[in-house]
C-alpha positions as CSV (number, residue, x, y, z in Angstrom):
1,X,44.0,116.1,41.9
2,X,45.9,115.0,38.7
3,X,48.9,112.2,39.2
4,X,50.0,110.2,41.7
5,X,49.0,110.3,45.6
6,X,51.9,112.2,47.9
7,X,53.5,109.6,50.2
8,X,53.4,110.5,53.6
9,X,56.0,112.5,55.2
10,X,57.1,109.4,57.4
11,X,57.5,107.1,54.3
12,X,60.1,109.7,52.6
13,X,61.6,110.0,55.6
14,X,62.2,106.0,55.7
15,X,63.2,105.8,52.3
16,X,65.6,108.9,52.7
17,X,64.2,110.8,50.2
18,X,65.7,114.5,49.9
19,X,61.8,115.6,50.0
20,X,61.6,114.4,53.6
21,X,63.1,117.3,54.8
22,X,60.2,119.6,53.8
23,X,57.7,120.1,56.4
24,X,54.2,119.1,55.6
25,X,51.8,121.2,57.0
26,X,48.8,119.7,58.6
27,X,49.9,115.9,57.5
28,X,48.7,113.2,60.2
29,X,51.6,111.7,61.9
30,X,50.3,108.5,63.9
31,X,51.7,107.4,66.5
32,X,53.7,104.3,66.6
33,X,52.4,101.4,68.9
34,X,50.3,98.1,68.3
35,X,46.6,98.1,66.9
36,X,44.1,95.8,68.9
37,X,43.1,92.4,68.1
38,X,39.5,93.2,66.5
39,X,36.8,91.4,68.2
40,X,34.6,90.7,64.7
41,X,37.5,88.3,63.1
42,X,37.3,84.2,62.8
43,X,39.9,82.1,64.4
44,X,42.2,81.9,60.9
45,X,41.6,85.9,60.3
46,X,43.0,86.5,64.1
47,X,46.2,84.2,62.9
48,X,46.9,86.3,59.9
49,X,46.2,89.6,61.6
50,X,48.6,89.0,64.7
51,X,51.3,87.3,61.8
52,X,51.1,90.7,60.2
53,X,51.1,92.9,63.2
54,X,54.5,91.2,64.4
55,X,55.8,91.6,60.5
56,X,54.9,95.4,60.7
57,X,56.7,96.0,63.8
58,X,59.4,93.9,63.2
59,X,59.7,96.0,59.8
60,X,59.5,99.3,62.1
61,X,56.4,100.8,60.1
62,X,53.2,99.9,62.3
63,X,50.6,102.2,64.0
64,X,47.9,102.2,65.9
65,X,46.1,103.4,62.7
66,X,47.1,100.5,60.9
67,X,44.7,98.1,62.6
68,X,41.6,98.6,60.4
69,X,43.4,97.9,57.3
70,X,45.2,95.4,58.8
71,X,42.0,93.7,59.6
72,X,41.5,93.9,55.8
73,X,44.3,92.1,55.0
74,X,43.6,89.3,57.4
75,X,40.0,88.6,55.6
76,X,41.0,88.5,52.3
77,X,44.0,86.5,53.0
78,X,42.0,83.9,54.5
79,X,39.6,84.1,51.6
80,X,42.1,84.0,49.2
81,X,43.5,80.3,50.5
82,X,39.7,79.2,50.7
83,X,39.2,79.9,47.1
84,X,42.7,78.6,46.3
85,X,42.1,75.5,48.1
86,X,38.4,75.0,46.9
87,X,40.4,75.2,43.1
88,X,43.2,72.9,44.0
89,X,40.7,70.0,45.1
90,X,37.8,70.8,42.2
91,X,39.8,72.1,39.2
92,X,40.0,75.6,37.6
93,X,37.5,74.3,35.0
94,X,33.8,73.4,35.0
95,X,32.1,71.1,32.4
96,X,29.1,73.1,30.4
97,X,26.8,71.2,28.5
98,X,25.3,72.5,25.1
99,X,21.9,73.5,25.1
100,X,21.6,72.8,21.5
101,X,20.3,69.2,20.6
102,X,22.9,66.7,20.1
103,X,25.4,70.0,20.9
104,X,29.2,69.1,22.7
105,X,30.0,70.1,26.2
106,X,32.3,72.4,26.4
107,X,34.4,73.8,29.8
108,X,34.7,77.7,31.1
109,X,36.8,78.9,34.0
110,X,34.7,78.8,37.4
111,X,33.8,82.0,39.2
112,X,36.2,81.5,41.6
113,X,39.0,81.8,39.1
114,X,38.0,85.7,38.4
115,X,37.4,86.2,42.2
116,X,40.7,84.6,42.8
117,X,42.4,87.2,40.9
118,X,40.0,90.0,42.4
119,X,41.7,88.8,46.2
120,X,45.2,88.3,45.0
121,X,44.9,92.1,43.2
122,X,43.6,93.5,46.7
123,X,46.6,91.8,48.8
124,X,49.3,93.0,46.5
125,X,48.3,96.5,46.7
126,X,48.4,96.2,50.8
127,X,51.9,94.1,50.8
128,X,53.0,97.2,48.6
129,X,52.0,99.9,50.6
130,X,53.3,98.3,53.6
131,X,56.6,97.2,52.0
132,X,56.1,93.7,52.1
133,X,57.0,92.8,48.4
134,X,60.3,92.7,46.9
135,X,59.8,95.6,44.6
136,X,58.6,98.0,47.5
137,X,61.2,96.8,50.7
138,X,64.5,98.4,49.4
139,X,62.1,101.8,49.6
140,X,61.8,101.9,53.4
141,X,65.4,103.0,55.0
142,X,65.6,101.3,58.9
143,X,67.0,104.2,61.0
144,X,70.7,102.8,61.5
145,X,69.8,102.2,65.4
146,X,66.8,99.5,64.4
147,X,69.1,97.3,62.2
148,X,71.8,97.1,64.9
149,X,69.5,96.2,67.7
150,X,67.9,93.5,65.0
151,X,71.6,92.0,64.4
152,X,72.2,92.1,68.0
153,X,68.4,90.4,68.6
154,X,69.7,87.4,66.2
155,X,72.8,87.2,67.2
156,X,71.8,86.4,71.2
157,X,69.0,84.2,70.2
């Protein structure tokens, strides 16, 4: 299929897109509720997961479905600020001595500078899809009854 992926039925619907009212046969609608903590992540992953589970719901657009890609996130986050770290204390560039006799060093970008990018690429494209950059939030429409109970939530607190 030529173009662009079709959203799904819920995201128009939460953007208030005219196309929402258009009934989409056979389209998955998963049902709202909290995705388990996965057994296979590290301490940090866990963090990052649960951080982005309370965002999601806070948000109003998590699903049990979610969890998997979630999970995703949470690694590459917490490779992300390995590598980042691992830069910050060793540099972005590495010495490379000449081969040739008598030949000047020169310096290259590590490895981790590409893979870096790579992980930063692959979060931005999540963030995105769940609304979590600027760009992407003012697409996803709060039914009018979620932002009152928020105000009322942080008004009380």
């Amino acid at each position: 299929m030529a173009g662009r992926p079709p959203k799904p039925l819920k995201v128009l619907q939460m953007e208030g897109s005219k196309r929402a009212k258009y009934d989409r046969k056979g389209e998955p609608l998963p049902s709202p509720g909290t995705p388990e903590d996965p057994k296979r992540l590290e301490e940090q992953e866990l963090e990052v997961f649960r951080d982005m589970i309370d965002k999601l719901r806070d948000l109003g657009v998590l699903s049990i479905v979610d969890g998997t890609v979630i999970e995703r996130y949470a690694h590459i986050t917490v490779r992300y600020w390995n590598i980042a770290n691992f830069l910050k204390e060793n540099g972005e560039f590495v010495e490379v001595e000449s081969t040739r006799k008598g030949g000047q060093s020169s310096f290259t970008l590590r490895p981790q500078v590409a893979v870096l990018d790579k992980l930063a690429s692959q979060l931005l494209a999540i963030e995105k899809e769940f609304g979590l950059t600027p760009c992407s939030r003012p697409k996803i429409n709060l039914e009018k009854t979620q932002v009152e109970n928020k105000r009322k939530a942080k008004f009380f607190e």
